[in-house]
N, C-alpha and C positions, 0 to 999 in steps of 0.2 A: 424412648423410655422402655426398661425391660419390664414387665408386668410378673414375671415370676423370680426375682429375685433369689429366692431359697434355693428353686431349683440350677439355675446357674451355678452358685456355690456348689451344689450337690458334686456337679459335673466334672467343674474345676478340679474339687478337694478328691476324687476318685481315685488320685494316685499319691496322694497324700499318707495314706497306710504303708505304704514302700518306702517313699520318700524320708520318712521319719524313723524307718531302720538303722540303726548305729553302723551297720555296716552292709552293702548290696549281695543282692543275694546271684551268684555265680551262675549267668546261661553259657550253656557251650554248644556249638551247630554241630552236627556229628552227621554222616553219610548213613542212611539207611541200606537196608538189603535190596532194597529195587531202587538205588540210588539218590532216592528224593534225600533231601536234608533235615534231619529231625532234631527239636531243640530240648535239649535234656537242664533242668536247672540242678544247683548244689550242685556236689563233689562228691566223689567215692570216700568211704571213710577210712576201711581199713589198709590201700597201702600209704595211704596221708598219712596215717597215726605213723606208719615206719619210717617217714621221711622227716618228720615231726619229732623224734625223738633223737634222729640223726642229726638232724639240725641244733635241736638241746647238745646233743653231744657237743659239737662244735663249737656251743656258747660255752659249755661247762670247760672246755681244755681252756677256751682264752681266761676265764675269772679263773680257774685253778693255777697254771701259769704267773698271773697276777698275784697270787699267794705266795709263789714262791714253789706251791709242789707242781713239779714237773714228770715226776712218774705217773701221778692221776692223769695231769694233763695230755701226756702222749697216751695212758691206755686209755682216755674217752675217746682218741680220734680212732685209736681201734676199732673199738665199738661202732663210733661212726659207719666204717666200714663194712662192718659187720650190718647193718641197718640198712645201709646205702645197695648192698648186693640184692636185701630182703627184699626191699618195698617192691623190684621190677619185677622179682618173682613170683611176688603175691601180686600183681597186678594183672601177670599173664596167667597165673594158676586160674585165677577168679572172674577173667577177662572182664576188670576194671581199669585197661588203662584209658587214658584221656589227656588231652593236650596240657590242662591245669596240672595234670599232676608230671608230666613233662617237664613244663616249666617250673614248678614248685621243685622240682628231683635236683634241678639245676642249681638255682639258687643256693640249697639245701645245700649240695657240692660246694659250690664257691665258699663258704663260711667253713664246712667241716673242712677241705682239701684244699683250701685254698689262705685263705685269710688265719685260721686258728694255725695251723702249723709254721706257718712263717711269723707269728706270733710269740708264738708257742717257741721257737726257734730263739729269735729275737730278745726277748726277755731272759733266755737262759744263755745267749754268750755275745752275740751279735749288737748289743748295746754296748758292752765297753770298744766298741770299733768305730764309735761315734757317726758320724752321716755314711761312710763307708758304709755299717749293719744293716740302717735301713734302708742302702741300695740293695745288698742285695738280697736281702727280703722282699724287696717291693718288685724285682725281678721273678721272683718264688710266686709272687702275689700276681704279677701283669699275664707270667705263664700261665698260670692254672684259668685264669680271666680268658684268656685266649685261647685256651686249650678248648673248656669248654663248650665256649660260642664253635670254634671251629667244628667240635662234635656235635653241634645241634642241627647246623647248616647242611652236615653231609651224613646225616642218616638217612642210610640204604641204598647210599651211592658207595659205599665200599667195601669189600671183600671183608665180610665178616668174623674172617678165620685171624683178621689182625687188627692192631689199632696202629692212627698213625702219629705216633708220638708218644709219652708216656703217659700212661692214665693218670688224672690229676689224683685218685686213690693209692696209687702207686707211690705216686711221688709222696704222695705226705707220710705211708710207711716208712720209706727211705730219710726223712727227717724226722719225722717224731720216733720213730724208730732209733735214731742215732740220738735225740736226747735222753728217751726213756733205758738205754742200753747204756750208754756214758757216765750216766747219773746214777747209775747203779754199781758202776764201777767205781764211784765216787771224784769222777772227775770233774772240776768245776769248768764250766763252759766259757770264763773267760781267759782258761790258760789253752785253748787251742781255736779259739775267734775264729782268727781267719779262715784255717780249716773249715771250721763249720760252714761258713758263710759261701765258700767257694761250692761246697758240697749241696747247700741251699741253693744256689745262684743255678748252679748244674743240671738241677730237678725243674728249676724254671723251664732251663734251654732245655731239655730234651720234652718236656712238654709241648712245646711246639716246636718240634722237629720234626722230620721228614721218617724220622726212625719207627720200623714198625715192630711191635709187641707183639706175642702171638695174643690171641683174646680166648683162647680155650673153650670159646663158643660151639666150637665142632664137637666137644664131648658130649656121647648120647646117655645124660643124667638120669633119664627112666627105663632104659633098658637095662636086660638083666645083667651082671657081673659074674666071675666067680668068685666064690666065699673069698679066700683069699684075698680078694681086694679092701672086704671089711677088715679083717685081718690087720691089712698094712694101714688104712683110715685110721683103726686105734692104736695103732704103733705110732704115727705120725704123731697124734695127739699126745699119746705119752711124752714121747721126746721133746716135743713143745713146754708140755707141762716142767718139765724141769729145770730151764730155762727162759722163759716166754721171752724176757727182752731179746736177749742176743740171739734167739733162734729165728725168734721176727726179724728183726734186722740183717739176719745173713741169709733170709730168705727173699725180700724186699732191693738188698743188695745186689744178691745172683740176680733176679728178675732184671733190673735197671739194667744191668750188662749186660745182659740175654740180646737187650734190641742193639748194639750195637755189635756186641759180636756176630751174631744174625747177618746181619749188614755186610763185613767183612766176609765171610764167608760166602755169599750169594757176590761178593766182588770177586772174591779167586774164583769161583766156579764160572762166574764169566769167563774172567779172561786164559783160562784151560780149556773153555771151549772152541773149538777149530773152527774157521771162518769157512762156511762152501763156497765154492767160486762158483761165478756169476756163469749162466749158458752161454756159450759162444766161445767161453774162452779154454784156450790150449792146455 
């Protein structure tokens, strides 16, 4: 027989205040300065909030898309972009990064650069292709999915100075790009379908290709410049501003090609170089 009943319950019910949380509250183990392991609960808030709206981005292109407007649709996944570059910066600015917000960055990608533009795509020409469209969409969609993973696996086993494949951000310029730039030209996206689709299919496969990007990591963004560099930064943006669809996309464009012509040119530079012969021999 238990003689203190109350007290039992007491004991039991002690995690009952947690338990009854609508939603768990985030521990993460993290490596101390003198190596021990130290448990930090919740999540950094401010580059969440930029991953967080990144991710809105990418809901908003698929429901805008869904309406029919496809200019909004591809300049949200801009934006994305634009969000997508901020949050790691403000995470190492403030050194708040953390494996949550790793994996949230991720996720966050898959929807803005992965799922919305093949969407996004899909809905403006690749439906009237019937099962055709959304193969190869779902190609658009399987690459970026593998791109990904593949980049989560090999961070800081790889030469920094390159990526190996096309950024899944890349890619979705290179398509949302090509409807917001097309559609402004007034082209309707089911008189060049196939086009399109092949172009979508393409941003898939070079996602997970062997092909590498430069990643322009190596530029030292806090050291000093000369004037002149500001200079040409607002010249850039002028000329942007004139344009924005077609200058994105013929900028996104050259990028895409970059890694392969890259490629080709590190092949003739091989094989122009002279074989030494082996010691011993005549």
């Amino acid at each position: 027989m238990n003689d203190h009943p109350e007290h039992d319950k007491k004991q039991e019910g002690e995690e009952i205040p947690s338990l009854l949380l609508p939603i768990d509250e985030h521990v993460e183990e993290v490596h101390g300065p003198d190596g021990k392991k130290i448990r930090h609960k919740g999540i950094y808030l401010l580059p969440n909030l930029f991953t967080t709206a990144a991710l809105f981005s990418g809901f908003y292109a698929i429901v805008s898309a869904m309406d029919g407007n496809f200019a909004n649709a591809s300049i949200a996944i801009f934006v994305a972009m634009v969000l997508d570059g901020l949050d790691g910066r403000v995470a190492r600015m403030t050194n708040t990064q953390s494996a949550f917000g790793a994996e949230y960055d991720s996720l966050s990608d898959m929807v803005a650069f992965g799922v919305a533009p093949a969407l996004v795509t899909f809905t403006w020409a690749l439906a009237d292709l019937g099962k055709v469209g959304w193969i190869f969409a779902f190609i658009y969609v399987a690459g970026a999915a593998l791109r990904l993973a593949r980049f989560n696996t090999h961070i800081g086993d790889e030469d920094k100075r390159y990526f190996t494949g096309l950024p899944s951000p890349s890619a979705a310029g290179l398509v949302a790009g090509m409807v917001w730039a097309l559609s402004d030209f007034g082209i309707e996206g089911g008189e060049i379908s196939l086009l399109v689709g092949l172009l979508t299919a393409l941003g898939g496969v070079l996602m997970v290709s062997n092909v590498k990007y430069h990643s322009f990591k190596d530029l030292d963004m806090k050291g000093r410049v000369p004037f002149f560099v500001i200079l040409l930064v607002v010249l850039v943006f002028a000329i942007i501003s004139t344009d924005p669809s077609r200058i994105l996309w013929f900028i996104f464009v050259a990028y895409t090609l970059s890694g392969p012509a890259l490629m080709m040119w590190r092949l003739k530079k091989q094989d122009k170089t002279p074989v030494k012969p082996e010691s011993g021999e005549s």
